[in-house]
Backbone bond lengths (Angstrom), bond angles and torsions (degrees), N, CA, C in turn:
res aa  C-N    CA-C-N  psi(-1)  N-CA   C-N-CA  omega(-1)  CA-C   N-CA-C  phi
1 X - - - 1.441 - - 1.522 110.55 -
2 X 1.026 119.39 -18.50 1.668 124.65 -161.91 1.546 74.27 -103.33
3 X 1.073 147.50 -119.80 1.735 160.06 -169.11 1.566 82.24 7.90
4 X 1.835 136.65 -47.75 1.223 120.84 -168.95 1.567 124.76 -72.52
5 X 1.780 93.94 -14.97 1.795 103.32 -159.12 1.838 71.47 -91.52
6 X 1.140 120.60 -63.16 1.565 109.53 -166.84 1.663 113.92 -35.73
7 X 1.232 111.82 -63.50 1.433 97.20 -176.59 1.145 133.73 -47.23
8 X 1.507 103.96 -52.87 1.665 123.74 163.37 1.561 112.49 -33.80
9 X 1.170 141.54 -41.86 1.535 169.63 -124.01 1.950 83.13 -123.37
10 X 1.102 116.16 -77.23 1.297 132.33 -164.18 1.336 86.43 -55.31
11 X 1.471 142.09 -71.60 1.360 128.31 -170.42 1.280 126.82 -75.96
12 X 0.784 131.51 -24.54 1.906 155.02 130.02 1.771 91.18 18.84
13 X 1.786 73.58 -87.07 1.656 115.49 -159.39 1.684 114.02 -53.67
14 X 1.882 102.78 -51.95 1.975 100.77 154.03 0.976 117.09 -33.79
15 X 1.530 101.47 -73.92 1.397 99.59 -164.33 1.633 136.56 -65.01
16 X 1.276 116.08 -5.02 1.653 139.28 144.64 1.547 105.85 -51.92
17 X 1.124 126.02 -46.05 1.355 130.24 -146.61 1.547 85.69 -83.34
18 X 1.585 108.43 -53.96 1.572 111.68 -171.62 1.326 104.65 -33.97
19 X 1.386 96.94 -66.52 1.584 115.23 -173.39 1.418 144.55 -37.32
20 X 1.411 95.01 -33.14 1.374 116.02 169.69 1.846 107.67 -93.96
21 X 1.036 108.76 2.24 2.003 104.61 -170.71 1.463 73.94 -103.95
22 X 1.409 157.09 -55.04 0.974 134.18 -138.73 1.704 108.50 -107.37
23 X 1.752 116.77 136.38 1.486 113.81 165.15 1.288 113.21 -132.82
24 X 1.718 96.79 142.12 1.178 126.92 -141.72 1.481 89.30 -73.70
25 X 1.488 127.97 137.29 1.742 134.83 155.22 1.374 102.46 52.30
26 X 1.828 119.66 67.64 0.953 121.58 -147.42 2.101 82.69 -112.65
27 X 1.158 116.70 127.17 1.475 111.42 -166.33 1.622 100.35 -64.83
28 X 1.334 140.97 154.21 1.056 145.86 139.79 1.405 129.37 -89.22
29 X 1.280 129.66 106.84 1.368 118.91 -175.92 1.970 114.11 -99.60
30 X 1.606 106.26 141.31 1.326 90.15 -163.06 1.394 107.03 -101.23
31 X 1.164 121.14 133.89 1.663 110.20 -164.56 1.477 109.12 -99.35
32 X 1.459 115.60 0.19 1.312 99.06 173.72 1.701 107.18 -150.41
33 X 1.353 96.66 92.72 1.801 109.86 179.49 1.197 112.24 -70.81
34 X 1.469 127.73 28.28 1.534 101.21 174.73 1.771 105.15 -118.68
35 X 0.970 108.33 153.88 1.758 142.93 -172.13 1.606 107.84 -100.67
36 X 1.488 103.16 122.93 1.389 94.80 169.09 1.293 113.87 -116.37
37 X 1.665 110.00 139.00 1.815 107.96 -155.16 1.300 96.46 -121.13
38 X 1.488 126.46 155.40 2.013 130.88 168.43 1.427 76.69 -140.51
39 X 1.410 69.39 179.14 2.028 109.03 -171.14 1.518 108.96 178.00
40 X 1.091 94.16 164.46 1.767 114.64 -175.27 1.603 101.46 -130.85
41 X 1.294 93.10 144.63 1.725 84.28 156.23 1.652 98.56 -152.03
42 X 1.162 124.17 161.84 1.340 152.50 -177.84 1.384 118.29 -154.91
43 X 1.591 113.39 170.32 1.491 119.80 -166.16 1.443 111.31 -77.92
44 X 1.051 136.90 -1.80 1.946 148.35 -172.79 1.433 85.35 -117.96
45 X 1.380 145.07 42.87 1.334 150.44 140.37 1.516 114.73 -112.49
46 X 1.200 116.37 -23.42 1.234 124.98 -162.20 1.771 86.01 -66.55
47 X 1.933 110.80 147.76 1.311 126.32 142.52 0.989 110.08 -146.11
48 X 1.535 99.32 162.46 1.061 118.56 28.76 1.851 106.14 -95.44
49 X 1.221 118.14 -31.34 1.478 122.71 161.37 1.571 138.06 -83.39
50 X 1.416 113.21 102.82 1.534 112.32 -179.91 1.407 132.96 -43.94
51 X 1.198 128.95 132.47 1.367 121.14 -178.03 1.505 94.96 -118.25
52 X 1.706 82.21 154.64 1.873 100.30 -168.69 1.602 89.04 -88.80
53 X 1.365 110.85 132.07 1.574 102.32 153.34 1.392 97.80 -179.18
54 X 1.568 127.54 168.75 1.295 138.06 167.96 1.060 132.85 -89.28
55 X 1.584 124.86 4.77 1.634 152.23 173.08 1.634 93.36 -61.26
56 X 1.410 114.29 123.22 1.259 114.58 141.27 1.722 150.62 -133.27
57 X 0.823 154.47 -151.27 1.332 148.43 -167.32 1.361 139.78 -116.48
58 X 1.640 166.67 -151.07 1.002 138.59 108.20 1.728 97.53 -157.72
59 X 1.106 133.94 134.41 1.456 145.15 -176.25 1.339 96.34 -121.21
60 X 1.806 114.06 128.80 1.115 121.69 164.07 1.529 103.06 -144.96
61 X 1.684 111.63 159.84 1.376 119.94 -173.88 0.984 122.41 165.74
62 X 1.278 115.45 -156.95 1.251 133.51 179.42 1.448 122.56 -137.06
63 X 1.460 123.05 151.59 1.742 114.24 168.68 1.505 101.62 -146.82
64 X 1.412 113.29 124.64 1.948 121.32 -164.30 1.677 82.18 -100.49
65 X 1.248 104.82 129.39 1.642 130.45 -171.64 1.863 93.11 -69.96
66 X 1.783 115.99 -35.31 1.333 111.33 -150.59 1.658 101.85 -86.90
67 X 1.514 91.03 -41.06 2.207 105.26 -171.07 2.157 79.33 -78.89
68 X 1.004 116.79 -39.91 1.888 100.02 -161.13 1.808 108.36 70.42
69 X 1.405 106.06 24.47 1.420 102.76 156.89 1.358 126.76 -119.76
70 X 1.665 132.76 149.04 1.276 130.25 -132.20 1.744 78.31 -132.03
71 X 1.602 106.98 126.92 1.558 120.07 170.55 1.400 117.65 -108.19
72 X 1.282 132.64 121.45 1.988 127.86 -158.63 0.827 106.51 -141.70
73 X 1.395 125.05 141.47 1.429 136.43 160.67 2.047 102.90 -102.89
74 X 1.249 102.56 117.47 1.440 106.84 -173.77 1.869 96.41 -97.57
75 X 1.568 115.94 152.43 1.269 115.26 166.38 1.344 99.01 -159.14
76 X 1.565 104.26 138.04 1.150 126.28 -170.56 1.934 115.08 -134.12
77 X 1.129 98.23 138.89 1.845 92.48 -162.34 1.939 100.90 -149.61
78 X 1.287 95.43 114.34 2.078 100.84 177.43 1.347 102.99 111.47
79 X 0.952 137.71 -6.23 1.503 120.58 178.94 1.364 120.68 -46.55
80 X 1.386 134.48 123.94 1.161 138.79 -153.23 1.891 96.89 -126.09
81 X 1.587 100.10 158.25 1.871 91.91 165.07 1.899 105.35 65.03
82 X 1.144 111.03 30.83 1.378 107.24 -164.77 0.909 119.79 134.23
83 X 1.690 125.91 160.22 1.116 145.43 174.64 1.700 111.89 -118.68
84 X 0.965 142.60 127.94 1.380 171.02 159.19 2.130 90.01 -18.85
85 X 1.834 100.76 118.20 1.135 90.76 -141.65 2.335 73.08 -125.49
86 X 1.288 101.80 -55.55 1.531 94.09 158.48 1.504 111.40 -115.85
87 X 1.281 99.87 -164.04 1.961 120.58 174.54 1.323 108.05 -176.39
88 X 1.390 116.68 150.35 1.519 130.08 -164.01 1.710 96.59 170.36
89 X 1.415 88.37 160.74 1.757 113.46 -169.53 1.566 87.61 -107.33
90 X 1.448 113.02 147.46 1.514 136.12 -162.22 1.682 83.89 -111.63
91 X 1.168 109.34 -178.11 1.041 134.34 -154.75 1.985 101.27 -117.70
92 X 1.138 125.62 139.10 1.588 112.79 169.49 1.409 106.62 -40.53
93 X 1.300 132.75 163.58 1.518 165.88 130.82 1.864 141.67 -149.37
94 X 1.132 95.04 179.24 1.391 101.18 -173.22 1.587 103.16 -60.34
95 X 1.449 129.78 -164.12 1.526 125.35 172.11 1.698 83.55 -105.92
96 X 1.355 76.93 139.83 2.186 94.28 172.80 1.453 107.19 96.43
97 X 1.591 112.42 -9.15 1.676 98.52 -161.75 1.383 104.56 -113.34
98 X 1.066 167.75 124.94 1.599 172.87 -171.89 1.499 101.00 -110.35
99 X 1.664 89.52 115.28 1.396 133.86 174.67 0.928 114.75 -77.58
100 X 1.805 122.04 152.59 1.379 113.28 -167.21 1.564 102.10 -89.34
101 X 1.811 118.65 166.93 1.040 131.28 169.57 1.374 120.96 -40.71
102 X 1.201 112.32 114.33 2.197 96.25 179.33 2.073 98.36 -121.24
103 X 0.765 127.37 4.21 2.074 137.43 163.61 1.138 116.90 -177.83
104 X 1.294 88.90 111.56 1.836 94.52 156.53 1.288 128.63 -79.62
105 X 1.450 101.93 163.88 1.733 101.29 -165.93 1.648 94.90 -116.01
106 X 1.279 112.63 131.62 1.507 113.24 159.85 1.594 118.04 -111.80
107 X 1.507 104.75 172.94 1.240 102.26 152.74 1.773 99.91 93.39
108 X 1.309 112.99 -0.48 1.318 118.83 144.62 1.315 161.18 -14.71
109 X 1.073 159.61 72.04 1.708 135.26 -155.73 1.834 101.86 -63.41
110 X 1.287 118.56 138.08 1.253 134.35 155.35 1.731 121.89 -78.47
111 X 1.242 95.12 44.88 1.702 104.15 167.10 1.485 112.80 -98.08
112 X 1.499 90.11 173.75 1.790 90.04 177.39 1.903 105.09 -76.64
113 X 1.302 120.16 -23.17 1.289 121.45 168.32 1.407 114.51 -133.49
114 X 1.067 93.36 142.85 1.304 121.48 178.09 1.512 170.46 -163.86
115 X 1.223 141.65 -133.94 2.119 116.92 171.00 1.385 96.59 -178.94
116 X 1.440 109.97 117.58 1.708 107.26 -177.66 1.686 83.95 -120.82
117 X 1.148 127.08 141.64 2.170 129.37 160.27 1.521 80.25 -108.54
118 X 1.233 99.35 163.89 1.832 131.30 133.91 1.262 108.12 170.39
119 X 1.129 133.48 -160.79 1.430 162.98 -160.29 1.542 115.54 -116.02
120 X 1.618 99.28 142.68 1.327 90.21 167.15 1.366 96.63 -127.69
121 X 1.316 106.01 178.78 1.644 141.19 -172.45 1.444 102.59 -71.79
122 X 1.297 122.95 128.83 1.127 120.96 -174.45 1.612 124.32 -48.09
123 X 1.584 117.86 127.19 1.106 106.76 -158.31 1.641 114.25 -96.81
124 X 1.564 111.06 154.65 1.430 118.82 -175.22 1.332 148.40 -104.73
């Protein structure tokens, strides 16, 4: 009978303990919404038609979940047949399908290589 009050006692007492460690729908606040994003790009990315070439790309940054604005350092290196004449961020899509323009980027160098950062406008 005693081995029965002990256990009983022994789980009692956990399960109090549980009880009190845990609160119920306890809010979480997130203190730091930002995302850090890369990318590549090359000429067998291009759509809807690939272009052959050895020019390539590099996207780095940031995007704060709370402002919804996206901060980048773009770099670009080989461009051949030209110099880099606009730039702008596409829009989501499928693979193969080219999305329309949603910001352009200025303020660029028009070399065959190169690195533009800034900010965009809060996005929508």
């Amino acid at each position: 009978m005693r081995t029965h009050h002990l256990k009983f006692l022994s789980i009692a007492l956990a399960g109090s303990i549980l009880l009190t460690a845990c609160e119920k729908e306890k809010e979480v606040t997130v203190t730091n919404p930002v995302y850090n994003i890369r990318g590549s790009a090359s000429g067998a990315q291009e759509a809807p038609a690939r272009v052959t070439t050895t020019a390539t790309g590099t996207l780095s940054g940031t995007y704060n979940k709370e402002t919804n604005i996206l901060t980048y350092t773009i770099n670009w290196t080989g461009l051949t047949g030209g110099n880099p004449t606009a730039m702008h961020f596409h829009g989501a899509a499928d693979p193969g399908i080219a999305a329309g323009v949603q910001i352009g980027i200025a303020g660029f160098p028009t070399t065959a290589s190169g690195t533009v950062s800034g900010t965009t406008p809060a996005l929508t």
